[in-house]
N, C-alpha and C positions, 0 to 999 in steps of 0.2 A: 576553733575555726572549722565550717562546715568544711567537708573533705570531697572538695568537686571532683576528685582525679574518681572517688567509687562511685559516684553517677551511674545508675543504671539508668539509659536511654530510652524512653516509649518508644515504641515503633515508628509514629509520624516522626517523630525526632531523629531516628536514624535514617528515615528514609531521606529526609533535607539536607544531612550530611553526606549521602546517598548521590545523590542527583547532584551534590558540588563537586563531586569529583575526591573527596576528601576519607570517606571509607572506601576503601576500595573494596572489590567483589570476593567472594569466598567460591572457592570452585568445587568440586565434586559434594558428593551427600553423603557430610558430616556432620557431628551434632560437635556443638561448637560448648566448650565451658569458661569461666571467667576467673580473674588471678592472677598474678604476676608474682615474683620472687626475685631474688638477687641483688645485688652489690654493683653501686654504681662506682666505676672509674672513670679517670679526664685520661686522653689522648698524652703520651710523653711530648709528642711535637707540638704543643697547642701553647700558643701565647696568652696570658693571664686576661691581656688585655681585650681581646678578640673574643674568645673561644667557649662556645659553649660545653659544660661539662658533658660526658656523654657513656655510657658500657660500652665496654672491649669487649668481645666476644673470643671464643678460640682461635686460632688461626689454624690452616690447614696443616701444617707441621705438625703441630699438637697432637690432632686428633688422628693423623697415618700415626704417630706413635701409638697409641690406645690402640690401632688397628695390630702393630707388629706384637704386639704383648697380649694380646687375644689371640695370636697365632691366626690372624682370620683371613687368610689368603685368597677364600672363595668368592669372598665381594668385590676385593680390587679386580680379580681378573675379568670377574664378570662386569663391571664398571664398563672396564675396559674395552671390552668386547663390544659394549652397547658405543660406545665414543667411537671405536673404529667403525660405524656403521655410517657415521657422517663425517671422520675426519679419521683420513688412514693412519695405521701407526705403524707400518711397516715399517719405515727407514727411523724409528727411534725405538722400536722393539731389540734392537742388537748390541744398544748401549747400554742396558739394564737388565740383570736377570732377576733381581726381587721386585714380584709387581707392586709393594706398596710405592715403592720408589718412581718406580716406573709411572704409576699413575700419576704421583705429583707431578711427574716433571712433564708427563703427556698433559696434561690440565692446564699447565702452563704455558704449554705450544699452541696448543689449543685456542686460548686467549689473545694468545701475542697473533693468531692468523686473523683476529679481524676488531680486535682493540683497538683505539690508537697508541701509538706508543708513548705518546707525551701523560694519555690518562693512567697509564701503566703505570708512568714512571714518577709520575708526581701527585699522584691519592693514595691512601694506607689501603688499600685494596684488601678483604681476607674472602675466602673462599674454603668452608665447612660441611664435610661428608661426616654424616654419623648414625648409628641405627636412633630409634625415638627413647630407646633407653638413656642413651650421653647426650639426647638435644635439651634446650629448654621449654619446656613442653608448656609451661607457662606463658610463653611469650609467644611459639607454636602451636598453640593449643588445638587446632585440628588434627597434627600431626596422628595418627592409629598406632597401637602397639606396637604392630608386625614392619611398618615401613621403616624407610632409612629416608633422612632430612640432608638435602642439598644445598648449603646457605650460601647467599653468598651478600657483602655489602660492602661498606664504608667501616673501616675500623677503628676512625675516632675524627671527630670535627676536620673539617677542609679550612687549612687555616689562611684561604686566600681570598683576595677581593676581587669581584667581579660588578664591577657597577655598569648598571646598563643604558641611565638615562639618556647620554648624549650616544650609545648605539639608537635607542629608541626612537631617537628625534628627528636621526637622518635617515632611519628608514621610515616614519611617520611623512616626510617629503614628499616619497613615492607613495604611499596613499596612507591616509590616515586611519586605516586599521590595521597597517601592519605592525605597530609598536604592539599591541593587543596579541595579534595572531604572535610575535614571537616570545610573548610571553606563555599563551598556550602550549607552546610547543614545549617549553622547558618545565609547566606546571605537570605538562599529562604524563612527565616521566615517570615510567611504575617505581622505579629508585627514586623515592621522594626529594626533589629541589628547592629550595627555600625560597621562590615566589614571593611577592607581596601578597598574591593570591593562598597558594601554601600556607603563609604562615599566618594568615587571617584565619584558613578553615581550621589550619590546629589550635589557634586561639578561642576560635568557635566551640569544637567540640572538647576541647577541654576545659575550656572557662565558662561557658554559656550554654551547656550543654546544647547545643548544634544553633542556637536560635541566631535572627540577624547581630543582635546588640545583647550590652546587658542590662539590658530596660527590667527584662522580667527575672532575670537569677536576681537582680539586686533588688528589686521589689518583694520575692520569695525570702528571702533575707531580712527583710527589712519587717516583715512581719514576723518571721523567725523571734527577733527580739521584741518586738512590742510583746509578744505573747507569752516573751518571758522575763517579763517586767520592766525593760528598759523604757524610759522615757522617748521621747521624739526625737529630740537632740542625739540623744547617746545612740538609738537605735539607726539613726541615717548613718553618722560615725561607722557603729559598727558594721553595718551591713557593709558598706564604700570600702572598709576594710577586707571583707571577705572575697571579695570580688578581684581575681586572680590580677586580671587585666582590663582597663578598663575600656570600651569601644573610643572614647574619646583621643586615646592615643594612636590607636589605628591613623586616626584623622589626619592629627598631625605628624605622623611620620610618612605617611603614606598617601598620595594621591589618589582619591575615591576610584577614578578609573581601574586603577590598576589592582583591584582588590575587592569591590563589589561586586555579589552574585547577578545582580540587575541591569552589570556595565557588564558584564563578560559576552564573547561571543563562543557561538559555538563552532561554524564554520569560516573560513575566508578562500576565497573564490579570485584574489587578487594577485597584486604583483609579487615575485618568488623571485629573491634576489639570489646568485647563484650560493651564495654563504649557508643558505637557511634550505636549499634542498635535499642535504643528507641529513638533516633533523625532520623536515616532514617525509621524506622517503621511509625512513624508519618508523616514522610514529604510525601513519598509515600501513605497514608491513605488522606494527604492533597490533594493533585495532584490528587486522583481520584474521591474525592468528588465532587459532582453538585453543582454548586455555584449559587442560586438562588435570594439570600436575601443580602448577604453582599456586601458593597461601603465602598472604601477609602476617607479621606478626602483630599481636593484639594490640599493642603499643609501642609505634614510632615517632622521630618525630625526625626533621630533613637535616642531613649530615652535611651538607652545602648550601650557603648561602646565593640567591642570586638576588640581588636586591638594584634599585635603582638608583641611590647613592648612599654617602657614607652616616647620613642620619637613618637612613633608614635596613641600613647593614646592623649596629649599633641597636637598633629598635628588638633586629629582630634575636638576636644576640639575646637581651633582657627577656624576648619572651619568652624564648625556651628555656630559657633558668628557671624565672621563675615557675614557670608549668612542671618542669622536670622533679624540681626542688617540691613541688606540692605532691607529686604523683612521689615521690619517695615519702614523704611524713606521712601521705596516708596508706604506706605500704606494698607500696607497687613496685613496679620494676620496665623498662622499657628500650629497647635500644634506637640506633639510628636508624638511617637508608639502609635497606634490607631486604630481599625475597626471600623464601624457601620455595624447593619443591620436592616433594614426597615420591618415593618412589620403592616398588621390591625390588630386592639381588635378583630373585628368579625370574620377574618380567624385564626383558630384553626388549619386546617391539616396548613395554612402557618409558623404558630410560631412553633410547633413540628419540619416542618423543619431547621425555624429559628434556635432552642435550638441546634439541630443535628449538624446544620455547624456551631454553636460557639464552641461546646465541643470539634468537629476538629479541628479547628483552634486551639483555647486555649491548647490543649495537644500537640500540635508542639509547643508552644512556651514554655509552660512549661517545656519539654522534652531541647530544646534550653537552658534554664536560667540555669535547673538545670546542665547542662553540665559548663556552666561557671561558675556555685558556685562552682562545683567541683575544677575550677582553679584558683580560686581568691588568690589574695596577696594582700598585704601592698605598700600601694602608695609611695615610698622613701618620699617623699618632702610635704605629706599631714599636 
């Protein structure tokens, strides 16, 4: 089986994947290398039926242990110090005299001042401090020697349904691009959401390497075996074989609107029902933030599903098995929804910025979840 997960990309080719929204941007000037490692685990809360497999990552307990056993006291307080520059820690400075502790639970506070508390309290949330030496540098791979890696994501499948069609349809009432624009809003989340959009582009750049369809990976294919000796018959078989996912099911699981790069829009200029304006408040607060310190990992894929019904929750479910499941036999390794950002113990105005573009970030996506707790239902068949 050709191994599409090691696909090295032409440039036109990433720039298509580029301009969908679907690589996202690489920030500071770093030279970037390729590779993955590591041991996929499924989520303990994740239903057989539902859930796609996905990597655990550490969690932040873990890794303040690595820190008490390094005896490395210098980082936390300096940490520290950078977080009190945007969120005072006076009044919880005098519950705690070990700062690795201290940190955790300031991190904590931290989160709980401007999370929601329902996203808090019903996602596996983890949250990852570590110098580049204990990160995965693989899946990090801009990360520099010298720095320390701030992660934070999803720590195993979101095992809930969120179906959006009949949200979609009363607000298509008030004007028929708002079902579009609020899918926008949940696609442009830097914490990757599972879209019809989303999980077209990662069907894309993992199965088709970025193109519309797989008109030309299965024609690339299909010649593959003519030219090594299969007949016409056996080589259309094979090739149809090799081909991850086919465009054809996009089709029917998925409404072309809601998933083609030639339906999408870029801006809406319309009605803003009052539901949907701490999701565009935020995304707009994202979009004109300076992006200094945060890097994505080299391979993700969306730790939440938001899908339009239950055939096509169910679609998207299958795709990321299978794509995950190909990206592991050819040796990879990838996790879910995820940021880093890089930062030194010694730079202080850097981590202050640091904290600034996580609380941006984080509050677009919390802003995002809580919109989908608002629509959650009952899995028929869980």
């Amino acid at each position: 089986m050709v191994g599409i997960g090691k696909t090295l990309f032409r440039e036109a080719e990433a720039k298509k994947l580029h301009d969908a929204g679907f690589l996202k941007p690489k920030f500071g000037n770093r030279s970037k290398t390729s590779g993955c490692s590591g041991n996929r685990q499924t989520g303990t809360d994740t239903a057989p039926s539902l859930a796609p497999a996905y990597l655990k990552l550490p969690s932040l307990n873990f890794v303040q242990k690595i820190i008490c056993q390094s005896q490395d006291i210098r980082t936390p307080c300096r940490i520290l110090s950078a977080l009190n520059g945007i969120f005072p820690l006076d009044r919880f400075s005098s519950d705690r005299n070990d700062p690795v502790s201290l940190l955790t639970h300031c991190l904590q506070k931290w989160l709980e001042s401007f999370m929601p508390s329902d996203v808090l309290d019903k996602l596996n949330l983890e949250l990852e401090i570590c110098p580049a030496a204990d990160a995965d540098r693989e899946l990090f791979d801009e990360l520099l020697e010298e720095e320390y890696l701030f992660r934070f994501g999803i720590g195993c499948f979101v095992n809930r349904y969120f179906p959006l069609a009949e949200v979609i349809a009363q607000y298509n009432k008030l004007d028929p691009m708002l079902g579009k624009y609020v899918l926008k809003l949940l696609s442009d989340c830097p914490l990757s959401i599972g879209t019809p959009e989303m999980i077209y582009e990662c069907i894309s750049f993992f199965c088709w390497c970025g193109e519309n369809d797989d008109a030309e990976i299965y024609q690339e294919h299909y010649q593959e075996c003519l030219d090594g000796g299969y007949d016409e018959e056996e080589a259309r078989e094979v090739a149809r074989e090799t081909v991850i996912m086919e465009y054809g099911k996009l089709e029917v699981n998925f409404p072309e609107w809601s998933f083609k790069r030639d339906q999408r829009i870029r801006e809406y200029r319309g009605i803003i029902p009052d539901e949907l304006k701490k999701m565009e408040y935020h995304r707009k607060k994202y979009r004109r933030m300076k992006k200094v310190t945060s890097m994505y990992p080299s391979v993700w894929y969306p730790g939440i599903i938001a899908p339009l019904d239950q055939r096509g929750f169910d679609f998207s479910c299958e795709a990321i098995n299978r794509i995950s499941d190909n990206q592991i036999q050819s040796g990879g390794n990838y996790t879910l929804s995820s940021l880093g950002w890089s930062f030194l113990p010694s730079g202080r105005k850097q981590m202050v910025q640091m904290f600034r573009e996580i609380q941006t970030t984080l509050e677009y996506f919390g802003a995002c979840i809580e919109f989908l707790l608002n629509h959650e239902m009952e899995y028929a068949n869980a």
